[in-house]
N, C-alpha and C positions, 0 to 999 in steps of 0.2 A: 633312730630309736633310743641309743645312749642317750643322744643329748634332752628329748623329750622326757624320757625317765629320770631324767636328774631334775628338772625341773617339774614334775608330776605334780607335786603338792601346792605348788607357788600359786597355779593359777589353771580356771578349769578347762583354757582353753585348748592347755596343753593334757589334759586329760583327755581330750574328744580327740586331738592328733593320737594321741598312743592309741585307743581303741583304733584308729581310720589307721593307722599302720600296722595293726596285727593285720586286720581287714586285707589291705592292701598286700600283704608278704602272701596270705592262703590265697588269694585269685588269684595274681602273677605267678605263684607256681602252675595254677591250671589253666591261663592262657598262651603262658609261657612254654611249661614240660609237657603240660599234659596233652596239651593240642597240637605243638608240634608233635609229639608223638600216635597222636592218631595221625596225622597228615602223613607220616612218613608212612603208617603200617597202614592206610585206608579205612581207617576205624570210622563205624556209624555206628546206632546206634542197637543195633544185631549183632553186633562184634563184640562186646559186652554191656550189656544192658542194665545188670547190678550194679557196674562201676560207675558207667554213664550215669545212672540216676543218683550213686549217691554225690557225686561231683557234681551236677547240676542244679540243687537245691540251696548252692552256697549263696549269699545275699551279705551285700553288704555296705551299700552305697545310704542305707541311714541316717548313718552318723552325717556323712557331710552335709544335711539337712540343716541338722542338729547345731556342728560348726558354723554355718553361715547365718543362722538365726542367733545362736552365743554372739559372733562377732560384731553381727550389723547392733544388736540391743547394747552389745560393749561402747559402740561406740556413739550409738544417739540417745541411746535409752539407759542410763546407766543403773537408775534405780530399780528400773522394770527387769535388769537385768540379773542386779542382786538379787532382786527376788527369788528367779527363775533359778538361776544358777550358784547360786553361792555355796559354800561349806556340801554338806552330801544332798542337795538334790540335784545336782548333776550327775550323781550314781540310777536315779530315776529316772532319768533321760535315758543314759546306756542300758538303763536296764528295759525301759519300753520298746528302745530300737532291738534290743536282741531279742526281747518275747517277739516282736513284729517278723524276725526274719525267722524264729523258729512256727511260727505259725505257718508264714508264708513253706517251709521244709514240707513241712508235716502236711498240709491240705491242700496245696498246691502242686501241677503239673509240673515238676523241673526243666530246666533249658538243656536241648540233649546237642550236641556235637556233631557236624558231618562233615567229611571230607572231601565230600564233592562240594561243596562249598565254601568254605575254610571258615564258617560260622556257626554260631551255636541258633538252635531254631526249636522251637515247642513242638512244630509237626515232625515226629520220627520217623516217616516217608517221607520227606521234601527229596526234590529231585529223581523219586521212583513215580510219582504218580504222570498219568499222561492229561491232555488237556479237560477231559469229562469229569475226572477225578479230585480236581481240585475244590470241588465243592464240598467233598470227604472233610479238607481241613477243619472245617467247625466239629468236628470231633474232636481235635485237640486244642480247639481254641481259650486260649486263658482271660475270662475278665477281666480279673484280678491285674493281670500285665500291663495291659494300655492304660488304667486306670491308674495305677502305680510309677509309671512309666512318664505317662502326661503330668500324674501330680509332681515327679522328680523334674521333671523340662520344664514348667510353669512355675512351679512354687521359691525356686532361685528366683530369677526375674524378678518374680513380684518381692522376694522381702528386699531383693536389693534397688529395687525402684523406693518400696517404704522408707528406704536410707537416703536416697538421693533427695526424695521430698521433705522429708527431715531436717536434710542438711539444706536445703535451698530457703526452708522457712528459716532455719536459724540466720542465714544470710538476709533475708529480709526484713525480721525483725530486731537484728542486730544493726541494721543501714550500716553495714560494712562492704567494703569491694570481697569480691570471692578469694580473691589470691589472699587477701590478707587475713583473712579466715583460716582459710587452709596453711598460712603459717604459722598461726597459733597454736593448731592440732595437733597433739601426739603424734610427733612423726613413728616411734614405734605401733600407735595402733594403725597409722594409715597401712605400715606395710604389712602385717600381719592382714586386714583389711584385701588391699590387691593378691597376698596369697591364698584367701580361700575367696577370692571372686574368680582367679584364674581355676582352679579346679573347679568352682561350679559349673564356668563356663563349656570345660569339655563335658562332666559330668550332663549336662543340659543337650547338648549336641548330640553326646552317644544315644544318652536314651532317648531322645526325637528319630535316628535314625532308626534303631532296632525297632520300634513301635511299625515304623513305617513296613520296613523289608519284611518283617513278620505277616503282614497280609495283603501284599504287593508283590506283584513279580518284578526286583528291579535287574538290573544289570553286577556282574560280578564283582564291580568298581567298587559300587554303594555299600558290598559287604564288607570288600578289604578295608575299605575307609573307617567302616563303621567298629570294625576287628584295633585298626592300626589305633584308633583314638582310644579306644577301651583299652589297649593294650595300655597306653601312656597316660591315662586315667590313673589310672594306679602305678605307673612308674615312675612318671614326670615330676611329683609333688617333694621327692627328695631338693632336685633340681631347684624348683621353687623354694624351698628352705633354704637351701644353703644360699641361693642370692638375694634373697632381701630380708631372712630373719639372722639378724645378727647374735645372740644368741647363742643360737646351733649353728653358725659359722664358727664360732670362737668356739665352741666346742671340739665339732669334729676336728679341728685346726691343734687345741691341744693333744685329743686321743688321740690324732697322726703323730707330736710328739711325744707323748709318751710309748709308743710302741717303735715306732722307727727310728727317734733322737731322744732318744731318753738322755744325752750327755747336755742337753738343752733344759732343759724340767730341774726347776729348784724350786725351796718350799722357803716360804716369809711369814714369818706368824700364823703357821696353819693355811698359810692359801698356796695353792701350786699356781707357779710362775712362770712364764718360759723365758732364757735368760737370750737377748739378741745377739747377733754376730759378731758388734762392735767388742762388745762386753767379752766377749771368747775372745776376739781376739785380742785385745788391748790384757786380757791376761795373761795369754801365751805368751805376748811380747816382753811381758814382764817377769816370766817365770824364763823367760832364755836371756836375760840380762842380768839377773842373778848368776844367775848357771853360768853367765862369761866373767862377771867381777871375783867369781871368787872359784 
């Protein structure tokens, strides 16, 4: 988040990571703290039902929409892209995707918690009702869900197919070989590119499963599965930054020294520095051979 915020203004890409990282800090509290802590005390959703619904209304997977459509026009569409996003209408976008999730709060059934399952599920009886009962479910069945659900699992795919075909006609009317194409390109946008194709990809995954288990009986497996990806959904993406955005590598890489070597950290015409080992040492060397001549 440091290193996203320092670079806020430069470019809007990194405006849609800092919103998707507040995002990501409030749900990993509550797949993280919150659910293990029903897990441990047996909490459903009769256990508190004012907390559960207001913790279930959270929504936040938008914006990565948002990112992978910025990124794919960034990189085949450039103009189309200016358009869209340039200067403050990419405050329009964040602001659509948040009306969208407080609409979604406010009108919609939230996702409630149970512990006999170790999943979050719309019906607040799942696992009490017996086999007659299960036709009750359409009383808490959400349209809005699969519909939202299917368009987040489908709608990656497709803008990132619109990019492949893109890229395959510029390959052919360019009558250039592929490889020599793709040494041309931005290798900084290719990686930024693989960093948000990898989060859609689980993003794409999670929501296919939960669509699915929501009105299927499947096995306890397909929950944890479905739990373990969501979890790393939103945890995983640090990970993916620090290895192929250079960047926020050399970022976090400085804030590690200024907080724990700060004896390393020098300043050059206003830029901060980090000074190498040789450089330390070849000065020590030099500040103890004084100290012996004289």
């Amino acid at each position: 988040m440091y290193s996203i915020w320092k670079h806020f203004h430069e470019n809007s890409c990194y405006k849609l990571l800092f919103y998707i990282g507040i995002a990501d800090l409030g749900i990993l509290w509550i797949l993280v703290f919150f659910s293990g802590w029903l897990c441990l005390s047996g909490g459903v959703f009769c256990s508190s039902p004012t907390l559960m619904y207001l913790v279930g209304v959270r929504d936040g997977d938008r914006y990565s929409r948002v990112l992978a459509l910025n990124r794919c026009l960034e990189f085949g569409f450039k103009k189309l892209c200016r358009l869209l996003f340039s200067g403050h209408r990419i405050y329009a976008w964040l602001f659509a995707c948040s009306l969208y999730a407080l609409g979604r709060a406010v009108f919609v059934k939230p996702v409630l918690y149970s512990s006999l399952f170790f999943g979050w599920f719309y019906d607040p009886f799942v696992g009490y009702r017996t086999a007659d009962q299960l036709q009750q479910r359409e009383e808490y069945r959400n349209w809005l869900y699969p519909v939202n659900n299917y368009l987040v699992a489908f709608l990656s795919p497709f803008i990132y197919s619109v990019f492949a075909l893109k890229l395959f006609y510029d390959v052919r009317t360019s009558r250039r070989e592929f490889g020599v194409l793709i040494s041309e390109l931005d290798s900084a946008q290719i990686r930024v590119f693989i960093q948000v194709l990898l989060i859609s990809s689980m993003n794409t995954l999670t929501c296919s499963l939960y669509v699915y288990f929501q009105s299927h009986e499947v096995g306890q497996w397909m929950i944890t599965l479905a739990e373990f990806i969501w979890l790393h959904l939103h945890g995983f993406p640090p990970v993916i930054y620090l290895t192929l955005n250079k960047t926020i590598r050399a970022d976090c890489r400085l804030l590690y020294m200024k907080v724990f070597k700060r004896n390393r950290i020098g300043h050059i015409g206003g830029v901060t520095v980090v000074r190498s080992n040789l450089i330390q040492s070849n000065g020590r060397e030099a500040v103890a051979a004084l100290q012996t001549n004289f």
